[in-house]
N, C-alpha and C positions, 0 to 999 in steps of 0.2 A: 440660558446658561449653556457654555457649550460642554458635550459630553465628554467624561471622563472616567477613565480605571484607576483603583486605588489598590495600594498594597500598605502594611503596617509591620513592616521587619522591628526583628528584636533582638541585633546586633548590628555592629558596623557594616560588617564584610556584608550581610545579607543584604543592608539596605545597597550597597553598591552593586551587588547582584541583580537587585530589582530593578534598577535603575538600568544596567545594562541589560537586562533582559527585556525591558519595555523598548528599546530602542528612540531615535530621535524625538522629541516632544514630552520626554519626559522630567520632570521636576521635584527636587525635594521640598518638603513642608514641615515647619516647626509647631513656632505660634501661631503664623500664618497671616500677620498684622500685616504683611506687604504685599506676599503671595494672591491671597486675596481679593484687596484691592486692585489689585494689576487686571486680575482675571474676570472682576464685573466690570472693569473699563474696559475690557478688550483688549488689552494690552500682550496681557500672557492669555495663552490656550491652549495648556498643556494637556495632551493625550492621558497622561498618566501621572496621579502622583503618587511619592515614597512619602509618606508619613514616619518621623524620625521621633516622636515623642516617647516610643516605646521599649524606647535601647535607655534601659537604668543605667547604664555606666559614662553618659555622658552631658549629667548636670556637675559635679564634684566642681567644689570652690577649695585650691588649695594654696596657702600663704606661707608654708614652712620652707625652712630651706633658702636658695640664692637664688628665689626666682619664684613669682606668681604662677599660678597656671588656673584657667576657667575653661571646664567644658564647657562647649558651643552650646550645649542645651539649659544652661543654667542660665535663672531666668533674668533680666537686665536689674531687677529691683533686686534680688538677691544678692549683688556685688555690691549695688548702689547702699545697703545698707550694712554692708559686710565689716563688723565692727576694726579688723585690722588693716582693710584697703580707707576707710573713713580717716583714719587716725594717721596713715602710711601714705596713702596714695590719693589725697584730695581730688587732684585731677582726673584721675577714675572715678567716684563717687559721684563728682560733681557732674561729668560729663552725660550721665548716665539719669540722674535724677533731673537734669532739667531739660530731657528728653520725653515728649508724648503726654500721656497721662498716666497717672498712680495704676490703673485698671490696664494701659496696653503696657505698660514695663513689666505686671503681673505674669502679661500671657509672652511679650515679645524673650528672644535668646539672645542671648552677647554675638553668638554665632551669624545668623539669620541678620540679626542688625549690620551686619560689615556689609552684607549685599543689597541692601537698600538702591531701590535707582530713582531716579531724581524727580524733583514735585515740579521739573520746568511746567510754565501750563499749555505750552504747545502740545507736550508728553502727556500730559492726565487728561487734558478736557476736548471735550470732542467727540464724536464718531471717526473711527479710520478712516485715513486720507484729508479728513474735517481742515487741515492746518499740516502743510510740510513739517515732516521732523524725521529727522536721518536715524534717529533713535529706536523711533516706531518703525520704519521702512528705510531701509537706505537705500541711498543713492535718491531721498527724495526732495531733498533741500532741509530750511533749517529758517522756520516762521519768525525763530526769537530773535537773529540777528537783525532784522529789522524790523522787529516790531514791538512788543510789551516786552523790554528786558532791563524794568526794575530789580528782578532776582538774580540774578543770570551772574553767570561768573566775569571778573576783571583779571584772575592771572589762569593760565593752562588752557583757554579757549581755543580754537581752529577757527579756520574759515569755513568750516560744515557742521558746528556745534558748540555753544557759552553756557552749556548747563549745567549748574551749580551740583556737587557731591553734596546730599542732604546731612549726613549721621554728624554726631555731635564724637559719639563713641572711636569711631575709627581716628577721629583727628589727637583724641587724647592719645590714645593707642600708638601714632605713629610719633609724636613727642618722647614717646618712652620707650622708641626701638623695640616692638612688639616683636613677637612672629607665631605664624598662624603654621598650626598642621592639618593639613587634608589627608582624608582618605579617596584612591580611587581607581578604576581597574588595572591599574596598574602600581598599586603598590600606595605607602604610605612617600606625605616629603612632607618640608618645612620652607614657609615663603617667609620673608622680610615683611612686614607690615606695607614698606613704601614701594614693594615691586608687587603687592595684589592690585592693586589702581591700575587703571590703562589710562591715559591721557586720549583726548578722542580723536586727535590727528583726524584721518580721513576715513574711519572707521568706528564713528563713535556707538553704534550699536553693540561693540566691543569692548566691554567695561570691567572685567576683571581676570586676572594672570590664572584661570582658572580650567580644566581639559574635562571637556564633556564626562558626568560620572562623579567626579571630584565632591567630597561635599567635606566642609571643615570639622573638624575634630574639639580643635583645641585652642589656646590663645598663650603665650606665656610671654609674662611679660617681666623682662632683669630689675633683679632689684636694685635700687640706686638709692643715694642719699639724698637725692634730689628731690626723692618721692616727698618728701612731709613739704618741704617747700616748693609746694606747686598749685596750680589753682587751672580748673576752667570756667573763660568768661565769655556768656553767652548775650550778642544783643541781638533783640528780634523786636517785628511791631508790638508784639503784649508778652506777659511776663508769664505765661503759661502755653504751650500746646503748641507750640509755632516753632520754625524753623530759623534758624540764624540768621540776618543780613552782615552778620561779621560775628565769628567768635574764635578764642583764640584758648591754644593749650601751653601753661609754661611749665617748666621746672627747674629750679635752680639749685645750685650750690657756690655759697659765700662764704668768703673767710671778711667776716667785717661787715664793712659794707662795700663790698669790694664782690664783683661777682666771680666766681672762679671754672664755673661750668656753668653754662645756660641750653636749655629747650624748648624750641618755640614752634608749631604748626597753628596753621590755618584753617577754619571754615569759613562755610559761608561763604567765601567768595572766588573760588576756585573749582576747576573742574573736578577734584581729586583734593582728596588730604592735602595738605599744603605745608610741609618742611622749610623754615627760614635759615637756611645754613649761615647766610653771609648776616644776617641778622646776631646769629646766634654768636659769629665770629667777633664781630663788635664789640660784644659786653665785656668778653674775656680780660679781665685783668684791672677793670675802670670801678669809678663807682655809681653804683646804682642811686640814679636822682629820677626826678618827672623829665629834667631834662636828656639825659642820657636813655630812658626809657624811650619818650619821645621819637628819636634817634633810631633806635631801635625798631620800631614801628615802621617809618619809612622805610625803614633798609628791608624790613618782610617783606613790602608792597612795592619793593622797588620791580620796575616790567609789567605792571597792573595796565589793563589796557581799558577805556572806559568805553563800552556804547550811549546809545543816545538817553537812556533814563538811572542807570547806575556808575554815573560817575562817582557820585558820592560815597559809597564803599569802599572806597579809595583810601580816602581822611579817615572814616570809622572805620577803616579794619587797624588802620595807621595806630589810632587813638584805641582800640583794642587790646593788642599787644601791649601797649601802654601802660592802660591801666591792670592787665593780669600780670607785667613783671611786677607793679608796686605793690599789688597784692599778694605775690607769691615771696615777694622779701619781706613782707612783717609776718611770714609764716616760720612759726622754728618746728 
């Protein structure tokens, strides 16, 4: 295990303190369900970590008012069962419960989960250097473009990186124009849910709108009416513990059958959360059928780019989409 200093602050400002005071190498920790892992792969090897479970005033789940808000430290199963986002906000609950297991939702944060990096298996398996990946090293190539890249993303990809944003959570989150507050030495701000992503261009070891120090606060997500009629639909190889190969976040609002506002993001097969604007432009006005759903679907996937063993993510994310608008219109 490689060595490391610990500190346990018991406020915001202090934990950013600690963090700038430890200088380069250092990292916050929550649950620790990813941090973790990274760090017995080799992955991360941080000098120093901020332990942030000690700051009481940033679990609070609050639903009054014209607009949610989740502190980063409250735990992913605590929202997932949180009887007004269940009843309100399907596509958060859902997002969230058919993420990991009962036992890591217990330990993982709403917080902590947005920065999740990706299970490519160039990225996880191995010894360093074992397998090119510009993720682990850059500038050192990128094993997955031609090699095992049944996972691997079809839309946001580069030519120095195809590997899939894992969270289930963020994709709901960016359906529903989230925004995220950071605390960090330089003061507090407020990002867009769709500008913390980086796309991996030529820098994909580069993965979040985030400045050295920075560590998220908060989540607030506008309240909409779109919330009760909305769903997330997760497909993966088994029906537990596993990761998307397509799932999709809707939310709608219908006079009829007639859709009058729609919300559509992508996982699973994108470098980054995945917003279907022109998708979302389509519905405006029609009626919601399998066929016009259909329709829909394509139009998400429309620029999907296939390599040699994920083509098919293509038709299933298509078919995705699909099926969560049909199931987010028989939702009142």
């Amino acid at each position: 295990m490689h060595r490391f200093t610990y500190a346990r602050p018991e406020t915001p400002d202090a934990a950013v303190a600690a963090f700038s005071a430890a200088g380069a190498g250092a990292r916050y920790i929550a649950g620790g369900t990813t941090l973790f892992d990274l760090m017995k792969l080799n992955i991360e090897q941080p000098a120093h970590l901020v332990d942030v479970t000690a700051i009481r005033s940033l679990d609070a789940i609050e639903t009054g008012g014209r607009r949610l808000r989740f502190e980063a430290m409250a735990p992913m199963s605590a929202i997932a069962t949180h009887p007004v986002v269940l009843r309100d906000y399907p596509v958060l609950a859902e997002s969230l419960s058919k993420a990991a297991s009962q036992q890591l939702r217990n330990m993982a944060t709403v917080g902590g989960n947005l920065l999740q990096r990706t299970r490519c298996l160039y990225f996880r398996n191995g010894p360093a250097g074992a397998y090119p990946c510009n993720k682990r090293e850059p500038g050192s190539g990128c094993a997955a473009i031609e090699g095992l890249d049944r996972g691997q993303a079809v839309l946001g990809q580069s030519a120095h990186c195809n590997a899939v944003s894992p969270g289930d959570w963020p994709v709901a989150l960016t359906a529903l124009d989230a925004q995220v507050e950071v605390l960090g030495p330089t003061g507090r701000r407020t990002v867009l849910i769709d500008q913390l992503y980086r796309l991996p261009g030529d820098t994909p070891h580069l993965e979040f709108n985030l400045q050295p120090g920075e560590m998220i606060t908060a989540i607030v997500v506008p309240k909409t009416r779109a919330g009760r009629r909305s769903t997330y639909h997760k497909i993966r190889d088994r029906e537990s513990y596993a990761f998307a190969l397509a799932s999709a976040a809707v939310a709608l609002e219908m006079d009829g059958d007639r859709v009058t506002a729609a919300r559509i993001a992508l996982g699973g097969v994108a470098t980054r959360p995945w917003r279907a604007s022109a998708a979302e432009a389509g519905l405006i006005g029609r009626r919601l059928t399998p066929e016009t759903a259909m329709e829909a679907g394509h139009a998400a996937l429309a620029g999907a780019v296939a390599g040699h063993h994920n083509g098919f993510k293509i038709e299933l994310g298509a078919r995705t989409v699909a099926d969560a608008l049909m199931i987010a219109a028989r939702r009142t």
